[in-house]
BAFI-3210 file (N, C-alpha, C; in Angstrom, 3 decimals, decimal comma, padded with zeros to 6 digits):
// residues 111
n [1|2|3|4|5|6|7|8|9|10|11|12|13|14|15|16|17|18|19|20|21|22|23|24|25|26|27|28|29|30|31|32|33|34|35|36|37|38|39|40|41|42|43|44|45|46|47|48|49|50|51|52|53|54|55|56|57|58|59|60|61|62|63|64|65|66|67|68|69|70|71|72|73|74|75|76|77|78|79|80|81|82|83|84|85|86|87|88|89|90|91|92|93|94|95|96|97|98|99|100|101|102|103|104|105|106|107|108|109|110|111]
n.u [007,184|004,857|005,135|002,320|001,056|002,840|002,837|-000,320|000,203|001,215|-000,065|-002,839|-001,876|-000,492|-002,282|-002,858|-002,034|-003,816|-004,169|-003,517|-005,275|-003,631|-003,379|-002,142|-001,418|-000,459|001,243|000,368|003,631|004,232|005,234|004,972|004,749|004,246|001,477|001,766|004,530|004,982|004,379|003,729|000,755|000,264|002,098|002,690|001,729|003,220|006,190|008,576|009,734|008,095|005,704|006,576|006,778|004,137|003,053|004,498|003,170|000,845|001,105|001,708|-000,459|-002,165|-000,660|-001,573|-003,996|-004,690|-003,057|-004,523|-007,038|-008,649|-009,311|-011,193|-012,608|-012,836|-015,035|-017,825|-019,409|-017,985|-015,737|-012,582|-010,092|-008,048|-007,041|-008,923|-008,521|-005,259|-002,336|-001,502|-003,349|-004,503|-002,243|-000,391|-001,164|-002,815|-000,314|001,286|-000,798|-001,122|001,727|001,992|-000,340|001,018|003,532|002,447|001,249|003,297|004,631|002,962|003,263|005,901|006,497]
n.v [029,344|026,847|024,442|023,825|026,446|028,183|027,590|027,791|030,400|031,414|029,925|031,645|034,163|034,330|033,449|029,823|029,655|029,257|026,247|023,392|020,392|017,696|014,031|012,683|009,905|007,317|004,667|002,970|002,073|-001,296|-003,617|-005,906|-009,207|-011,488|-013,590|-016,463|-016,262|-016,307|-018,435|-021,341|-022,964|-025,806|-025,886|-026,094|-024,930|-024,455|-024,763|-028,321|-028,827|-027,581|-029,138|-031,439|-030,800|-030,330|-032,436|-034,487|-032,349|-033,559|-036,392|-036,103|-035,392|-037,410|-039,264|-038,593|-038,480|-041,863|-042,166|-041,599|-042,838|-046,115|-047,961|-049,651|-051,759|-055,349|-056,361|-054,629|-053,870|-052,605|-049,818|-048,402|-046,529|-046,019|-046,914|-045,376|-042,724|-042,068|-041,197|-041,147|-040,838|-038,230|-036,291|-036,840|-036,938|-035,172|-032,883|-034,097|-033,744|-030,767|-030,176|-031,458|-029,804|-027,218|-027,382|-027,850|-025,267|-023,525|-024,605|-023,659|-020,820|-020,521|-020,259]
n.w [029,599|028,442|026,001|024,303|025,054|024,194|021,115|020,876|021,166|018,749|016,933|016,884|016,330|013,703|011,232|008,995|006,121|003,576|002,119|-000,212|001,394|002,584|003,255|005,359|006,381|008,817|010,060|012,877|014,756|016,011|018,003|018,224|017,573|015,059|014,741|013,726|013,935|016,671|018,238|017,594|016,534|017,578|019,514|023,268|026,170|028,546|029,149|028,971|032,006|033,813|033,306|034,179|037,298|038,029|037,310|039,223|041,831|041,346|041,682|044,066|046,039|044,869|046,550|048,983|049,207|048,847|051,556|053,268|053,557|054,583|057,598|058,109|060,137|060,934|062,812|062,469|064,079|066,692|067,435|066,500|067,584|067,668|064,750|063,448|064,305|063,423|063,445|060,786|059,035|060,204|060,673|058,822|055,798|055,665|055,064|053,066|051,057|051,427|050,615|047,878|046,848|047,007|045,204|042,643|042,571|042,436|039,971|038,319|038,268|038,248|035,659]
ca.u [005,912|004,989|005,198|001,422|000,885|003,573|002,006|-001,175|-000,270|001,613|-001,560|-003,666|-001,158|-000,750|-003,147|-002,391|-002,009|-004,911|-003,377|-004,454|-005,142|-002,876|-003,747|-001,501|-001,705|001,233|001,199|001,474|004,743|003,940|007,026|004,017|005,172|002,861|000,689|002,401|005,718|005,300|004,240|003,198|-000,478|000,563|003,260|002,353|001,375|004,035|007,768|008,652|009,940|006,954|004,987|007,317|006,894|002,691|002,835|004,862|002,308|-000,777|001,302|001,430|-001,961|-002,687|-000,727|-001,690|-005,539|-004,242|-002,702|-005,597|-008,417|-008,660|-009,522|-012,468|-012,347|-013,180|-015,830|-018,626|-019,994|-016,265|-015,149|-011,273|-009,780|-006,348|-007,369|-009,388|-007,473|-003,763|-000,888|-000,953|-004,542|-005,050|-001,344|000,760|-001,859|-002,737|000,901|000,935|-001,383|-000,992|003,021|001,055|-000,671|002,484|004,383|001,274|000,862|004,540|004,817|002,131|004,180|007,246|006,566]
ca.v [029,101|025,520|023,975|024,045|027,793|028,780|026,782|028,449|031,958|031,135|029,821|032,964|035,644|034,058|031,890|029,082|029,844|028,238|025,043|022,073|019,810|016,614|013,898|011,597|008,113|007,042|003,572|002,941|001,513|-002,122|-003,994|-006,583|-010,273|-012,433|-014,833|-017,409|-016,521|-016,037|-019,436|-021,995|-023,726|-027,130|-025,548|-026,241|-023,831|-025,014|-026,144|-029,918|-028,455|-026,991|-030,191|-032,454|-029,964|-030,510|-034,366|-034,034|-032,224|-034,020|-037,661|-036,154|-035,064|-038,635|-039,997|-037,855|-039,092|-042,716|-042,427|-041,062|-044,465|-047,241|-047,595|-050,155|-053,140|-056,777|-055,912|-053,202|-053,535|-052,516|-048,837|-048,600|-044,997|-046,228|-047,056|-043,965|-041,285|-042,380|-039,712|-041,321|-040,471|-037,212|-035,460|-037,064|-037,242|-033,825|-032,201|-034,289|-033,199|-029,425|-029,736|-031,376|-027,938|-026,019|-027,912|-027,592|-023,693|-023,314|-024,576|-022,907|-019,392|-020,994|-019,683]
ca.w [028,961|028,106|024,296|023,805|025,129|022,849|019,917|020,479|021,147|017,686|015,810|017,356|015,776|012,385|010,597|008,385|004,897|002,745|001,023|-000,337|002,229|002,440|004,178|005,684|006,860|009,072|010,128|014,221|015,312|016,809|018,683|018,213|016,664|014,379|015,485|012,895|014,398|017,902|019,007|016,324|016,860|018,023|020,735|024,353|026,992|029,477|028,875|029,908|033,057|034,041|032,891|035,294|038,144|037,980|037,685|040,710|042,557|041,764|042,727|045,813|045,857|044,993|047,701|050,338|049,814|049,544|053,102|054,205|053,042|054,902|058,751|058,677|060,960|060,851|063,226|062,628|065,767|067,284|067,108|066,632|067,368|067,292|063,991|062,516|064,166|063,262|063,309|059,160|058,857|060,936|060,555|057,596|054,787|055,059|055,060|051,842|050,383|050,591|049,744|046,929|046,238|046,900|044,132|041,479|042,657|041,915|038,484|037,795|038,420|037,696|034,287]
c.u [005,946|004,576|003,712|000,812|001,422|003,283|000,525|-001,398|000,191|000,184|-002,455|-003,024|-001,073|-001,455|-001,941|-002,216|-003,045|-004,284|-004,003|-004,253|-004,795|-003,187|-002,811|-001,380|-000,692|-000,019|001,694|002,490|004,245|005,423|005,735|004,610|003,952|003,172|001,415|004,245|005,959|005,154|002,973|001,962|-000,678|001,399|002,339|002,295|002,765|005,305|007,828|008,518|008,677|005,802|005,147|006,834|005,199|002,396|003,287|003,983|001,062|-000,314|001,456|000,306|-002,109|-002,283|-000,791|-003,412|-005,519|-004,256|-003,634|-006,847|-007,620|-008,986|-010,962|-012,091|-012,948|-014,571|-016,897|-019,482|-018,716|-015,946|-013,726|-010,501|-008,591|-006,418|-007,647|-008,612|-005,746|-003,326|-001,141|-002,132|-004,638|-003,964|-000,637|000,135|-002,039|-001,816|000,980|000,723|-001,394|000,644|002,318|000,689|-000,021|002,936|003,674|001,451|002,356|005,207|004,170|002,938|004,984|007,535|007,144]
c.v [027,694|025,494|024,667|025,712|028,751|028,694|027,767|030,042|032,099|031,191|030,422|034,248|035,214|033,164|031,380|029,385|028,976|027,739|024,131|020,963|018,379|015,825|012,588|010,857|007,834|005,691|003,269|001,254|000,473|-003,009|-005,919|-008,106|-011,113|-013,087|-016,040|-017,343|-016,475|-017,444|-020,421|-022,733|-024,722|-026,628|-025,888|-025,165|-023,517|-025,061|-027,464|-029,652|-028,269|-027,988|-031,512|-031,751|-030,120|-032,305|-034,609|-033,832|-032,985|-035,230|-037,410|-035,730|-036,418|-039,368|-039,919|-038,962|-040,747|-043,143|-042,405|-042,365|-045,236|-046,829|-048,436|-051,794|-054,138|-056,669|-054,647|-053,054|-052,800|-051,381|-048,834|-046,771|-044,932|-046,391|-045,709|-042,973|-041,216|-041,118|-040,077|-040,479|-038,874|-036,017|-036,011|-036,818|-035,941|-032,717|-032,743|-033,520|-031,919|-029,262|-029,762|-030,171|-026,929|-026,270|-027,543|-026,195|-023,571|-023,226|-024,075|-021,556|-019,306|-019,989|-018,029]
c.w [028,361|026,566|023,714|023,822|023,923|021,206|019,614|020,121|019,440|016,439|015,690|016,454|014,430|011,701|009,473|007,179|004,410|001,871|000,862|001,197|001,578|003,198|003,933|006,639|007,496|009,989|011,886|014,266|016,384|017,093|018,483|017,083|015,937|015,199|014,868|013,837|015,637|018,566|018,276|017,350|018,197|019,297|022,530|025,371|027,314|028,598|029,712|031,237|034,361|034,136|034,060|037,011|038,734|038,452|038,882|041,736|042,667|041,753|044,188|046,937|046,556|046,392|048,741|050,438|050,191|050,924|054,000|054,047|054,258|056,338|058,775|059,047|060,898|061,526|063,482|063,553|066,970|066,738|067,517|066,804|067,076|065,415|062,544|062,727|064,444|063,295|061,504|058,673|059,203|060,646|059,529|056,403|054,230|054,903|053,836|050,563|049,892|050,280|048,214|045,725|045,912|045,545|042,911|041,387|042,214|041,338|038,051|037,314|038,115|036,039|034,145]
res [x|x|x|x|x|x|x|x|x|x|x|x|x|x|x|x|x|x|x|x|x|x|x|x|x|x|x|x|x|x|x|x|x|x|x|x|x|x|x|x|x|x|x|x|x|x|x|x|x|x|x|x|x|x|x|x|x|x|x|x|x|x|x|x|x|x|x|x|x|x|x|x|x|x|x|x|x|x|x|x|x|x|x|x|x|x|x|x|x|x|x|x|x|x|x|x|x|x|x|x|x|x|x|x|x|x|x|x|x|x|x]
***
């Protein structure tokens, strides 16, 4: 027979005695740290680590788009394809760029 069955067939066969009623306050149990001590105002999201790990990604951000500019010729009457659609332009810039993203997304989680 389970706890509460037993409990009730209990509280069914004998009542309570009439007493003053007491009433008590209990306080719940928090594992919970202050706000003052858990991580003062001024503190930073991040650790350095984490901080280095970002700058990282978005210079390589930066120098993915870099790689990717330029491509206009002395002549604008004159289309250059060798020019616009480089291997630097078309395949290096954007491998770049999303390591780039990787590195950013990474410190991000890092945490």
């Amino acid at each position: 027979m389970s706890k509460r069955k037993k409990q009730k067939s209990r509280s069914d066969s004998a009542p309570a005695p009439a007493a003053e009623s007491v009433r008590v306050v209990a306080k719940p149990k928090t594992n919970a740290v202050p706000r003052s001590a858990a991580r003062p105002d001024n503190a930073l999201v991040f650790g350095r680590d984490t901080y280095l790990w970002l700058g990282g990604g978005f210079l390589l951000i930066v120098i993915g788009f870099l790689l990717m500019t330029g491509g206009r010729g002395d002549d604008p009457t004159v289309f250059d394809e060798s020019v616009i659609y480089s291997w630097r332009k078309i395949t290096l810039a954007p491998i770049i760029i999303l390591s780039g993203l990787g590195v950013v997304t990474y410190a991000i989680f890092k945490k």
